[in-house]
N, C-alpha and C positions, 0 to 999 in steps of 0.2 A: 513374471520377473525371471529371469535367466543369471547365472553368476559362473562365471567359468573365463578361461585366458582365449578361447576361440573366438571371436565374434558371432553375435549370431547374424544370420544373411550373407556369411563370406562365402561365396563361388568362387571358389579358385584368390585368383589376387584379386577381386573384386568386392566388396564389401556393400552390401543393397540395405538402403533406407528406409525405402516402401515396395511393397509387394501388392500390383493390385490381380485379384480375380473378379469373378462373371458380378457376383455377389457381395464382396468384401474390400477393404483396402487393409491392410498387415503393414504397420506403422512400426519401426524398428529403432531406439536411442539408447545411445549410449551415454547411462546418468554420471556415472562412475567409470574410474579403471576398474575394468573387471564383470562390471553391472552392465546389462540390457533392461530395456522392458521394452515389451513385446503387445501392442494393442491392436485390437483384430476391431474394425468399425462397418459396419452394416452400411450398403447404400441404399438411398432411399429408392424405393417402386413406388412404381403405376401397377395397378388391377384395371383390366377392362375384360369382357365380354370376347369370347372368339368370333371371328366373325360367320362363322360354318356353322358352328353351335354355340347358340346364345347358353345353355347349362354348363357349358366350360371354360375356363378364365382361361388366359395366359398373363405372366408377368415379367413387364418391364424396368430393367435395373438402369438407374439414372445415372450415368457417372458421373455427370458436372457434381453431382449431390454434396461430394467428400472432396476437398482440398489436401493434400499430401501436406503441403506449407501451415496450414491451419490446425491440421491435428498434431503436427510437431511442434507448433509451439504451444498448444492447451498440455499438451504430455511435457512439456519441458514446463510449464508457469505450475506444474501437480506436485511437479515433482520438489522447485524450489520452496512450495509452501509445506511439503512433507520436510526438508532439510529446513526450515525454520523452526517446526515442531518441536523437531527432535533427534536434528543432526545429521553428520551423513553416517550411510549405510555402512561406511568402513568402519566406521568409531562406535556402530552399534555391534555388531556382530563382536568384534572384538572384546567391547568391552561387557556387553551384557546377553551376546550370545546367539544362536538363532533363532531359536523359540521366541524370543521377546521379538526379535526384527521380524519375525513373519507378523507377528500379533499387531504390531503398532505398524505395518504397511496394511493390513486389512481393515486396523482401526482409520486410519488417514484413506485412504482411497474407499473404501463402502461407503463414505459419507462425500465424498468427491465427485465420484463417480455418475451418480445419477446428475448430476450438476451440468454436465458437460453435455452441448448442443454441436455437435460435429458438424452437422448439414444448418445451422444458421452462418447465414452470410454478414456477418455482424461484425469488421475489421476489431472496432475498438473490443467486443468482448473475446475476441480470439488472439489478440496479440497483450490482452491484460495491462492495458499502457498506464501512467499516471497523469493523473488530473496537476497541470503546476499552477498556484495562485499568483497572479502579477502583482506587483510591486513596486513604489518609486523608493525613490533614493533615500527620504525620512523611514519610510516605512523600514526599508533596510538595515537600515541605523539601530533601529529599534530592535529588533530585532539581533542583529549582531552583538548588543548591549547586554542583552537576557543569555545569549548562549553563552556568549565571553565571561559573564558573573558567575553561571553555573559550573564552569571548568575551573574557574578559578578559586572556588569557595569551596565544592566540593570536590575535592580529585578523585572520589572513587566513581565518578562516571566516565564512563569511556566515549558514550557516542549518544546526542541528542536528534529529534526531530521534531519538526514543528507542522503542523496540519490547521487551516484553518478554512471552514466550511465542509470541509471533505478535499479540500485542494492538498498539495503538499507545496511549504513556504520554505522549508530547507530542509536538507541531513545530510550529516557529516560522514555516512557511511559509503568509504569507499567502494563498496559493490554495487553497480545499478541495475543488478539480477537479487539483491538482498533486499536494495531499498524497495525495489517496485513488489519484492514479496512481504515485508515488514507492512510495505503502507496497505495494500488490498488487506494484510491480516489486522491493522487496525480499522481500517473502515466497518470490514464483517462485524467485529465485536465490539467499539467505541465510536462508530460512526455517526452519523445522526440516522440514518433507518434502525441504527441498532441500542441507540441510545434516546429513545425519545422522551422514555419516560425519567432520564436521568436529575432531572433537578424539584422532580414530585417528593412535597412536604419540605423544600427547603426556601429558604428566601431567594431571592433572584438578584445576581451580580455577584453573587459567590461562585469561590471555585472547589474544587473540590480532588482531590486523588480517586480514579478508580479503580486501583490495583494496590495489592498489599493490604495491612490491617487498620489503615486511617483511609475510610470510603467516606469522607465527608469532613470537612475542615469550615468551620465556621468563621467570624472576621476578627472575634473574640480568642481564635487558635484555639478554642475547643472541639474535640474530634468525638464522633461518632459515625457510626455505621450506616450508610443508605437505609436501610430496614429497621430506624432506630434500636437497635440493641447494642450493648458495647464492644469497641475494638478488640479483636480476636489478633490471632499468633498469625491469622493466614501470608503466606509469603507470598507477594507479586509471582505471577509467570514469567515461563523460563522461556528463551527465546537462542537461537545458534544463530551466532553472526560471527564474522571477521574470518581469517586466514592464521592457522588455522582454525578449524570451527570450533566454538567455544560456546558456553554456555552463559548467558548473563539474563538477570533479572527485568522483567520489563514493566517500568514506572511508568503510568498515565497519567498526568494533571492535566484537568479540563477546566476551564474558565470561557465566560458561567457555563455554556452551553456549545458556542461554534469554535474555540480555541483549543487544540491540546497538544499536551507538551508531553513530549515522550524522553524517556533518560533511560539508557540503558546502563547495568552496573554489573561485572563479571562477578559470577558465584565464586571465582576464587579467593576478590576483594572482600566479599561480604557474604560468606556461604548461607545465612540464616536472616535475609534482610527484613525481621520481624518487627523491629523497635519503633515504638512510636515516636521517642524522642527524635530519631531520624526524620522521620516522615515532619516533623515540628520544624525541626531543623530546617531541611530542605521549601515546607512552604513558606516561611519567613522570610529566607532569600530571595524564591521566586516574586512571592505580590508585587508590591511594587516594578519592578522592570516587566511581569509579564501585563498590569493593567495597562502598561505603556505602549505595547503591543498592541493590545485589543483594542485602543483608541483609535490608534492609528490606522487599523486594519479595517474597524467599521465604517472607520471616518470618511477611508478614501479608498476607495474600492474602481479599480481601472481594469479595463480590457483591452485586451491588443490583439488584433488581427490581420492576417493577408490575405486579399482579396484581390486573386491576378494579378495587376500590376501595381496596388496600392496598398498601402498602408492604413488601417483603422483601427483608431484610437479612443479608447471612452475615457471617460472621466465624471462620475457621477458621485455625488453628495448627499446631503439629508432633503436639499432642495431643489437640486436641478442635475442636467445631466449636458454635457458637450462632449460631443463626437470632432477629432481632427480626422482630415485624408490628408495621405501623404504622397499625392504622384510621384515615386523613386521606387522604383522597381529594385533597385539595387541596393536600395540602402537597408542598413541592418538596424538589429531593432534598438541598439544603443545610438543610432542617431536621430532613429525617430521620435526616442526618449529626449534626445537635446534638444532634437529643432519645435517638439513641444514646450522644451522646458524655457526656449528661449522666447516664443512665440506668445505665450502663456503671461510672459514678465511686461513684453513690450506692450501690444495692443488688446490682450484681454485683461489684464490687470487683477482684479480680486475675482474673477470668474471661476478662473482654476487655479487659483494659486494656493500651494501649500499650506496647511493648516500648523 
């Protein structure tokens, strides 16, 4: 990490990205005004035999190995999940100094670090994209119904997201360098790899908080602790989002297992968001409109795809599944949604028709 008004890599009026040698590529971003980092990446060799003397190797460095494009955006998607942690680099220095910002970039990158597969040829694990879940136009509704109750009931949330499978169903955060680091940071720790064991010793079709000090809400609105013992002071994690970066508390509601419902609420609304009456509060609202969700989302479960010149449509239920093609190369996917939706009304009748 570099900090200074020079850039690093400037040659004259030139300013260099990447630096490759015999051996390495020297990967050069600018996180921050003011901030570089600076990552030097190995390429992959061959070992073989000399040909003169079999007891002597020589080594061949592979250049295809390391992509310039691909280690700039693993070092840009590091860097967004260190500024979700715990802000940016300007607001730490300032405010808490250098010693803590060295300490908390060695805690976030030594665990990051080994993570990172420079020479896998893997688009989707190098570009860190998000999974979106498809949806029709009920399911929508339903949705829009739960967020619009939650803004309106509680005002001290600023911004919600909704995940359901591990897909993401919406979020209201204007950044989509925040949202795609927000949602890869809930998947890691509330995902379903990461959350398997989440509804062990409870009944099934409940939902439950997993952040903050109500980890478990029964139907009865009695609260206890995943680990049976009683609800403790612990505050939800903290999370930086918006313009400028801020700090807000991050609420989880899962219901029972493949839905949750994320609510972020700024520490300056609620610097201490320990109260369980809160947490009571908030799942009373949610039940209802969010089991509305979960109906509909199990219920009807759709895929859409392009396939060269066509369009493919699924639509599967409890009992069956119909696939549309759509010869229109042109058309977008809000008409392939109509010409389903009218298709569906006409000559398939109760096959696929909304529930």
């Amino acid at each position: 990490m570099h900090e200074g008004d020079v850039p690093v890599g400037q040659v004259g009026e030139v300013c260099l990205d990447n630096v490759h040698t015999q051996r390495h590529r020297w990967s050069i971003l600018q996180l921050e005004p003011g901030y570089w980092l600076l990552a030097e990446v190995a390429l992959g060799r061959y070992v073989r035999p000399m040909r003169d003397d079999r007891h002597r190797f020589e080594v061949e460095y592979i250049e295809s190995s390391v992509d310039d494009a691909c280690v700039r955006e693993i070092l840009t998607n590091g860097y967004q999940a260190f500024r979700l942690r715990y802000g940016t680099l300007t607001d730490i220095l300032r405010e808490q100094g250098r010693i803590q910002l060295n300490q908390q970039l060695m805690r976030h990158y030594d665990y990051y670090i080994p993570e990172w597969e420079f020479d896998r040829r893997d688009v989707q694990v190098a570009l860190n994209g998000i999974s979106y879940a498809p949806m029709s136009r009920t399911s929508r509704l339903s949705v829009d119904q739960l967020l619009a109750d939650i803004h309106t009931r509680l005002d001290q949330i600023s911004h919600t997201m909704l995940l359901w499978r591990d897909t993401l169903v919406t979020s209201d955060i204007a950044d989509i360098e925040e949202t795609r680091a927000l949602y890869h940071y809930l998947l890691e720790h509330y995902g379903s790899a990461a959350s398997t064991h989440a509804l062990a010793g409870g009944a099934g079709g409940l939902g439950r908080f997993l952040t903050g000090p109500m980890r478990w809400r029964d139907t009865s609105g009695n609260a206890a602790s995943s680990t049976g013992s009683t609800a403790s002071s612990e505050a939800p994690p903290v999370v930086y989002v918006g313009t400028p970066n801020a700090p807000h508390h991050l609420i989880v509601y899962q219901y029972p297992s493949q839905l949750l419902l994320v609510m972020l609420v700024p520490v300056a609304r609620a610097p201490q968001l320990t109260s369980a009456e809160f947490y009571r509060t908030l799942g009373d609202h949610i039940m209802a409109p969010i089991e509305a969700v979960h109906y509909r989302m199990a219920q009807e479960r759709r895929g859409v795809e392009r396939v060269y010149h066509w369009w493919v449509l699924a639509r599967r239920d409890a009992r069956r599944e119909v696939y549309f093609v759509v010869d229109r190369k042109d058309a977008t996917l809000v008409q392939v949604e109509e010409e389903f939706r009218r298709l569906s009304a006409v000559d398939l009748g109760q096959i696929v028709m909304d529930r």
